[in-house]
N, C-alpha and C positions, 0 to 999 in steps of 0.2 A: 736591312742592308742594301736595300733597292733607292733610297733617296734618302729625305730627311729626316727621318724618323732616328736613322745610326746615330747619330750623335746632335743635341740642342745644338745651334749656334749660342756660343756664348755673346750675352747681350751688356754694354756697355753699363757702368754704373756712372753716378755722378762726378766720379772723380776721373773719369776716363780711364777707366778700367776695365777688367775685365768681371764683370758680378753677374745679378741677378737668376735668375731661371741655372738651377743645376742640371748637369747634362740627363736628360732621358737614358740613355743608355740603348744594350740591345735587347734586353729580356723580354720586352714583352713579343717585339717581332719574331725571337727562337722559339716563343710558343704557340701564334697563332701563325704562323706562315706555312710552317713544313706540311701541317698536315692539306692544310688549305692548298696550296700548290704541288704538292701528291697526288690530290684528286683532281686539278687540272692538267695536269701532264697524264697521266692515267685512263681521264676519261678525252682529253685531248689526242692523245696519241692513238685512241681506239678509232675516234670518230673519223680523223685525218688519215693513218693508213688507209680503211678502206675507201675516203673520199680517193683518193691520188691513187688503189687500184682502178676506182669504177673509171677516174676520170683516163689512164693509162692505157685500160685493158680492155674493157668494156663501152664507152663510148664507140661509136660507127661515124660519127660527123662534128666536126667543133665548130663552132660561128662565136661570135668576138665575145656572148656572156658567159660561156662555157670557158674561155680564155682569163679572163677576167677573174674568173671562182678560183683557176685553177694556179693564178698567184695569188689568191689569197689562201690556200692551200698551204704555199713553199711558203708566205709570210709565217701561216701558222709556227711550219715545222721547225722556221728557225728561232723562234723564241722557245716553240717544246722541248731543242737537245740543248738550250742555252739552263732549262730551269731542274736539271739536276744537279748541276755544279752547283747551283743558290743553295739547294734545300741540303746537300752536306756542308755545307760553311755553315749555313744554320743551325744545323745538330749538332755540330763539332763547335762552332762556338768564335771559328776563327776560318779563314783561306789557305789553302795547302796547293795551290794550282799556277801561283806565279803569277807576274804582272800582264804576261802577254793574255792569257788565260782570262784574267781580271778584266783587260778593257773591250775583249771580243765579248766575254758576258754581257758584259754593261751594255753595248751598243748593242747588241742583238735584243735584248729586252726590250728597251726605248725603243728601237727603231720597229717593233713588231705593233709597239700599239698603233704608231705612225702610219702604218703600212695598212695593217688591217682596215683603220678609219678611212683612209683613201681609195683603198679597193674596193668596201662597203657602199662608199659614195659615187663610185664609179658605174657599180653596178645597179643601184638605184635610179642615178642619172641615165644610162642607157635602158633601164626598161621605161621610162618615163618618157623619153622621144619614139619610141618603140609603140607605144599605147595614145600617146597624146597627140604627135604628131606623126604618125604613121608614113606622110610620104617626105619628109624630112631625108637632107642629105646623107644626115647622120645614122640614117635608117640604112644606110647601103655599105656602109663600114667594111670593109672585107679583114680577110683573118691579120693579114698583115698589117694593117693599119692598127688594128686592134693589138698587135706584138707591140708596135711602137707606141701606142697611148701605154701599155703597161710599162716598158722601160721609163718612161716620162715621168708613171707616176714614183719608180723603184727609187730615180735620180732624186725628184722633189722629197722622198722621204729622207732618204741616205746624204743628202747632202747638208741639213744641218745639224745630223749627228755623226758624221763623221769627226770633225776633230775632236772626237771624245777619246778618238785611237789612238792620238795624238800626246795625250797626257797620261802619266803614272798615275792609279786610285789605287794604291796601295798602302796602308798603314798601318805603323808597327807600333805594336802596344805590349813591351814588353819582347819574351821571345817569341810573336804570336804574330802573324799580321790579318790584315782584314781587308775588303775590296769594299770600297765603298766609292760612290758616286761624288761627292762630295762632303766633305766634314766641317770643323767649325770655321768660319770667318777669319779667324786668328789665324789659323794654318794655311790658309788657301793661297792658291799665287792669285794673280790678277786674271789670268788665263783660266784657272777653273772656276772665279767668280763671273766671266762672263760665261760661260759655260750655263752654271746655275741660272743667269739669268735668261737665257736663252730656253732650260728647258722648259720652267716658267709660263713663260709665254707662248711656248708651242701646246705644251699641257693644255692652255685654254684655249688657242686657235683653232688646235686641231678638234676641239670638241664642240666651239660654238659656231664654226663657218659652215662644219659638214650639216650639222645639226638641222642648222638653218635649209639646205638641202635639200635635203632626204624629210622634211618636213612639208617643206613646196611641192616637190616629187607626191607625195603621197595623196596631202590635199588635191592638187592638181589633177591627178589620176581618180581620184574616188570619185571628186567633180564631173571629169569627163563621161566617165564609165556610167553614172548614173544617167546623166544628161541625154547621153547618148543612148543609152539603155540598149547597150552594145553586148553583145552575144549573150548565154542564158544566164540567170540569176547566177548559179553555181560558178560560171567564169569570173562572174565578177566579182565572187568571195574570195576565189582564189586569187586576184589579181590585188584584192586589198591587203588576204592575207600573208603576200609577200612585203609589199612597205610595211605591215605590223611587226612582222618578224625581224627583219631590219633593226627598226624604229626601237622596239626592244633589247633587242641583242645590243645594239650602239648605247641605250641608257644604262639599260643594267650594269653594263660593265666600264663604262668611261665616265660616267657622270659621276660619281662618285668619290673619280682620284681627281676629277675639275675640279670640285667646290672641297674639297681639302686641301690641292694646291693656293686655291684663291683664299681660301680661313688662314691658312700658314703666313702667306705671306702678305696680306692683312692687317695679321696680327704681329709680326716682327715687322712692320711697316709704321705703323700707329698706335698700339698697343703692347710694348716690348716688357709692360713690368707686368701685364695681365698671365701669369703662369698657369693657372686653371684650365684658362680657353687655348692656349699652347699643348697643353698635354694632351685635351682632348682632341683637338685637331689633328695633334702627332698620332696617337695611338687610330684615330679614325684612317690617316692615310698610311697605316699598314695595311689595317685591313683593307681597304679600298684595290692595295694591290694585289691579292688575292682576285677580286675580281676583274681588274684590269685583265690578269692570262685567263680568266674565264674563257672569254671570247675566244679563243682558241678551240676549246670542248666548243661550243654553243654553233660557232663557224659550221660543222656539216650540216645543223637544221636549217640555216641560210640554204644550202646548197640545193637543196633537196626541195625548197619551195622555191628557189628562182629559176630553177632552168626545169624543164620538162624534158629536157633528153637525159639530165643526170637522173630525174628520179624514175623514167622507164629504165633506164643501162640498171640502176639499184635493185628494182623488181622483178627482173630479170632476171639478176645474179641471185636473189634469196629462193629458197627450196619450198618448192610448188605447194607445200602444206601452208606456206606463211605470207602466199598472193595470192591467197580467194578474192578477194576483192578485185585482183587487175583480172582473175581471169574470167569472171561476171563479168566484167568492165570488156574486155575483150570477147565474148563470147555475144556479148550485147551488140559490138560492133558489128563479128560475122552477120549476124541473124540480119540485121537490118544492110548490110551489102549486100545480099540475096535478093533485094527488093527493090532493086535498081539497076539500072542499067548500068553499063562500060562506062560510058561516057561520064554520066551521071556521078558514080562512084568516082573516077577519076577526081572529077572538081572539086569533089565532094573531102576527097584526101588532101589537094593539095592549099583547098582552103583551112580544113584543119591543122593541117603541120606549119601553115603560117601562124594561124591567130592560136594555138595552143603554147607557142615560144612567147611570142608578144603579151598574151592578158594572161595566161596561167599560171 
């Protein structure tokens, strides 16, 4: 009910008609979605409440990556209260919420993948001048400027799915109606045709620009860090295991609804009587949405390896039986303060609190 899978376009016959490939329907999507997006809303909604207390309550100081996490956060939440309304249309079989209802869904889902891929890449890009290019201008960013990169990126998202808000996706089958993104060819105006073709194309942009990115970013950084053989082995595992985290979280969950959108339309491109490779693509890009809101769940183990203030403010707030480790780690710390001077200790913190944001 999330794109094309709701209904085949129906594809022309020889007679300029209307033949070939009968409609898909929605049954297979009522059966694999609900449960599948149950458990991203569920285990999304665990992760994101306590990311957005730590980041609210618990944090002491924000600097522009901390900023950054913390709309990808809000991007989360607004596809999270966007995907109960899906999953009873889905049980129920039809929409009971109204048009207005219908096209805030619709755009809050799209535009969540949107948002998340741009925040992700944001945050990438900023520890990568951070690490690579340390005295770089872009290294002095203060908080405010960092507000305004986020609005930039809110605007670049929201603004080529906004006139989805624009048009009715409502249709009636019977006394039933349904919300759907788009339906057959035959029915569409011209207005929801560009539409369709518009998501298309962002579907794949947004997957192989960023891609391309946070790939560079990664290389780039494992490069340096090596090279340089910049602070102890351990920083610089942590420093890769944040592009890894990344780099996975962005495949597992976006690649999948790319190269389904690209086999779809493909195949209604050049291939319109091959019905085989149609079903199988269609039924692939249900499930692929499934883990498109993945990413959602998956977003607080981003959070927790890219910033080092969010995962002390976390350790912090967990109950002293379940931070043995930070408290050796901390205890490690006193003992070896004892063993140095004022001064000494001093440099000794403020070099830390630098380079444990930047590579950890």
């Amino acid at each position: 009910m999330l794109s094309e899978p709701n209904l085949t376009t129906p594809i022309p016959d020889g007679d300029g008609g209307i033949g070939g490939c009968p409609p898909v329907g929605i049954q297979l999507e009522g059966v694999i979605l609900p449960p599948v997006l149950t458990i991203d809303v569920i285990l999304g909604l665990l992760g994101n409440i306590v990311a957005l207390w730590i980041f609210c309550f618990k944090l002491k100081a924000w600097n522009p990556n901390n900023l950054f996490l913390f709309n990808l956060v809000i991007a989360d939440f607004l596809a999270l209260v966007s995907l109960p309304l899906r999953i009873d249309a889905l049980l129920r079989g039809y929409w009971v919420f109204g048009d207005g209802l219908c096209r805030m869904n619709l755009f809050l889902m799209f535009s969540n993948r949107s948002a998340s891929i741009a925040l992700m890449t944001v945050v990438a890009i900023y520890r990568y001048f951070k690490v690579c290019h340390p005295h770089h201008r872009f290294n002095r960013m203060t908080k405010r400027q960092a507000a305004f990169v986020s609005v930039f990126v809110w605007l670049l998202v929201i603004s080529p799915r906004a006139p989805m808000l624009a048009y009715s996706h409502i249709k009636s089958s019977g006394d039933r109606t349904q919300c759907f993104f788009f339906t057959s060819y035959k029915e569409a105006s011209r207005g929801i045709l560009i539409l369709v073709g518009v998501h298309r194309i962002l579907t794949v942009l947004e997957f192989v620009l960023p891609l391309a990115l946070l790939m560079f970013c990664s290389i780039r950084i494992s490069r340096f860090l090596k090279k340089r053989q910049m602070g102890k082995p351990g920083k610089v595992r942590k420093a890769m295991r944040v592009c890894a985290v990344i780099v996975t979280v962005f495949m597992v969950c976006f690649l999948p609804t790319t190269v389904t959108t690209i086999g779809v339309w493909v195949i209604r491109s050049y291939r319109p009587w091959d019905c085989n490779a149609f079903y199988t693509f269609t039924q692939l890009t249900i499930v692929s949405f499934g883990l498109n809101f993945l990413n959602s769940a998956l977003d607080p183990i981003v959070y927790v390896f890219s910033s080092t203030m969010f995962r002390r403010a976390l350790m912090g707030a967990l109950p002293r039986a379940l931070r043995c480790g930070q408290d050796i780690e901390e205890s490690e710390g006193s003992s070896s303060a004892r063993t140095q001077s004022t001064t000494q200790q001093e440099l000794k913190s403020m070099r830390a609190d630098s380079g444990s944001e930047d590579i950890s």
